[in-house]
N, C-alpha and C positions, 0 to 999 in steps of 0.2 A: 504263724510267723516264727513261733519258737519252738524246736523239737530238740531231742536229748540228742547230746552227743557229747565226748570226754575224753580230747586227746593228751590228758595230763600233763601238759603245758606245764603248770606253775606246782603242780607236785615232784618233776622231776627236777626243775630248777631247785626247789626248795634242797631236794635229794643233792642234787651237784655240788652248789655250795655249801651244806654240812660237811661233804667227802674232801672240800680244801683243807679240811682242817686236822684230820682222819689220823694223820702221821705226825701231829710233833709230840716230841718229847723234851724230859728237864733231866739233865746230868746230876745224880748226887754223887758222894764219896763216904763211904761207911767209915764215921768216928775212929774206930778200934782196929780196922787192920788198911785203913787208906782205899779200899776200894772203890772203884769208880764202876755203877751201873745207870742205866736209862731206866726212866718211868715213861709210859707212854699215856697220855693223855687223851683222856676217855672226853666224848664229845654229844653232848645232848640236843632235842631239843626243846627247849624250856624257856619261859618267863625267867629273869632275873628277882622279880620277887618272889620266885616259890626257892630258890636254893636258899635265900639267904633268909627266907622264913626256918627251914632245915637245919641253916647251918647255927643261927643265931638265939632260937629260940624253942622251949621244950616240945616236945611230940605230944598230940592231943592224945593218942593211944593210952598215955599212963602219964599222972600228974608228975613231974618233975623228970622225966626221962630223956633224951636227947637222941634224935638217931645222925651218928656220924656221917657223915661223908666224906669219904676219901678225896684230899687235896693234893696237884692240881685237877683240875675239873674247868670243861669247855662248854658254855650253853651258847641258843643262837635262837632269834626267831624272827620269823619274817612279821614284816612292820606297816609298810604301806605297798599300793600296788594303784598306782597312777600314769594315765594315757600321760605318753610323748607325741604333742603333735610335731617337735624339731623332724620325726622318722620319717611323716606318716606317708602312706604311698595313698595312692588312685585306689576306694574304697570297692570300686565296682571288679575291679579287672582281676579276674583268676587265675592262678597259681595252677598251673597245668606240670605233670611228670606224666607223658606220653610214650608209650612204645608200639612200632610197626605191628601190625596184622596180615600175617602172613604175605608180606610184600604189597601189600594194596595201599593205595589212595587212604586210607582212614587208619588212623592209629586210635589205640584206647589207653587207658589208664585211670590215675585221677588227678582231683581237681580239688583245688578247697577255693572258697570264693573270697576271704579275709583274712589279713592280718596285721594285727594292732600294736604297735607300736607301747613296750610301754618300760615305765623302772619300780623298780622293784626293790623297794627298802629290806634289807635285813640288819638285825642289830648282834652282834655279837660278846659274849660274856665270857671274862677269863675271872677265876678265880684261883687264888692261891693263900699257901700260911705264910712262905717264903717273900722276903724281896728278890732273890736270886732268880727263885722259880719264876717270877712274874718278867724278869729282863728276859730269858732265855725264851720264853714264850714270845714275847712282843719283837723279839730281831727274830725270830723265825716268823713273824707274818708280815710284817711290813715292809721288806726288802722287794716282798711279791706284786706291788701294789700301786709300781710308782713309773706310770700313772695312772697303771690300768692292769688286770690280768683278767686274759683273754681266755672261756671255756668254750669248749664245743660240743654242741648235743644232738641227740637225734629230736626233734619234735614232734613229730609221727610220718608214716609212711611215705609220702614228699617231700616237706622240709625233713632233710638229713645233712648233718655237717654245720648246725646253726650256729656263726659264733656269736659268743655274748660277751661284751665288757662288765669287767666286774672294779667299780672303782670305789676307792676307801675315801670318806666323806670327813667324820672325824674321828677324834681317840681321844680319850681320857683315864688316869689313874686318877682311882680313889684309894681309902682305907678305912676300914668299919672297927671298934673295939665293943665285944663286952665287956661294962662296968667298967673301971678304971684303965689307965694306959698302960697297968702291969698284968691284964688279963688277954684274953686271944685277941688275933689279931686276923683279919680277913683285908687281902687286898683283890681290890675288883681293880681289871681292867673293860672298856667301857669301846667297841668299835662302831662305825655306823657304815653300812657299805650301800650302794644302790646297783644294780643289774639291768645294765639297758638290754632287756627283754623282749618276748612276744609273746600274743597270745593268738592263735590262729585258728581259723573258725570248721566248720566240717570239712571231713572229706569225702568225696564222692568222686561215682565213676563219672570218665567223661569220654568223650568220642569225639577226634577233629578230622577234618578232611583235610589232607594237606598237598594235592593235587586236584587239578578238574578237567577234562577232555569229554567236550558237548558230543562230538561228531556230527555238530551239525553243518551240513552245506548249502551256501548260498548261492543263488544262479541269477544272473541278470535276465 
């Protein structure tokens, strides 16, 4: 019933929606001579409890040590991955991309016999030192999102061109301190998104007839 096959479906999705986020950046202005330059905001992907084991607390490496991480900083991971039966098609009926044979009655190509409707949790982490950093982040992703942004992918060799809604669920800001309110300060911002997705089953060759002439005659 069941044989191997791997058309990275939900590793390329996973791939797509990190690349949303790929390009923002936070404007500072250098103190001492007014300068204004871009940081560009590097993007992981990672647990939210391992940055802010990093950020918050000493490196097991050597007792009391700390390894920095350059803030701001973007983490994201995928969450849940649950059928939509709102999608679902006709389980049996295959997905044919067919081309003629050299002008004959039969075309070949392929075929995949399923696919599954489904969404796709991802949760996204913004961290910053700045209140500033954190607003400039949060208007450059939200604007994208209302109600929906729409990606397009290739999913393997048939489905090409798949789009997918990618919509934003909720948000939240928080703020973390070590030891008193006059020591650092970390603020997380906190996204939830879902990806109404697919997941599609093998591909294989296929062969249709899409003409038929019996030549048979009948005679009373």
């Amino acid at each position: 019933m069941f044989g191997h096959y791997y058309n990275e479906n939900l590793r390329k999705l996973v791939v797509g929606f990190g690349s949303l986020f790929s390009n923002i950046e936070v404007a500072r202005t250098e103190p001492d001579t007014s300068t204004s330059f871009n940081i560009r905001v590097p993007i992981h992907y990672s647990p939210q409890e391992k940055f802010i084991q990093r950020l918050l607390h000493p490196s097991s490496i050597t007792d009391g040590t700390r390894i920095e991480t350059q803030l701001p900083i973007i983490s994201y991971i995928i969450n849940t991955i649950v059928p939509d039966p709102t999608r679902r098609l006709n389980r049996i009926a295959p997905v044919l991309n067919l081309t003629n044979v050299n002008g004959s009655c039969q075309s070949s190509g392929t075929e995949i016999g399923s696919k599954i409707p489904v969404n796709v949790s991802f949760n996204l982490f913004v961290y910053t030192r700045h209140t500033d950093d954190m607003l400039q982040i949060v208007e450059q992703i939200m604007p994208y999102f209302v109600p929906d942004h729409i990606i397009t992918m290739n999913m393997n060799e048939t489905q090409q061109d798949v789009q997918i809604p990618i919509v934003m669920v909720t948000n939240s800001l928080t703020e973390k301190y070590e030891g008193d309110l006059s020591s650092r300060r970390l603020n997380i911002a906190s996204f939830q998104f879902v990806a109404k997705s697919w997941i599609f089953g093998e591909v294989k060759a296929a062969t249709a007839v899409t003409t038929s002439n019996s030549g048979v005659i009948f005679e009373d």
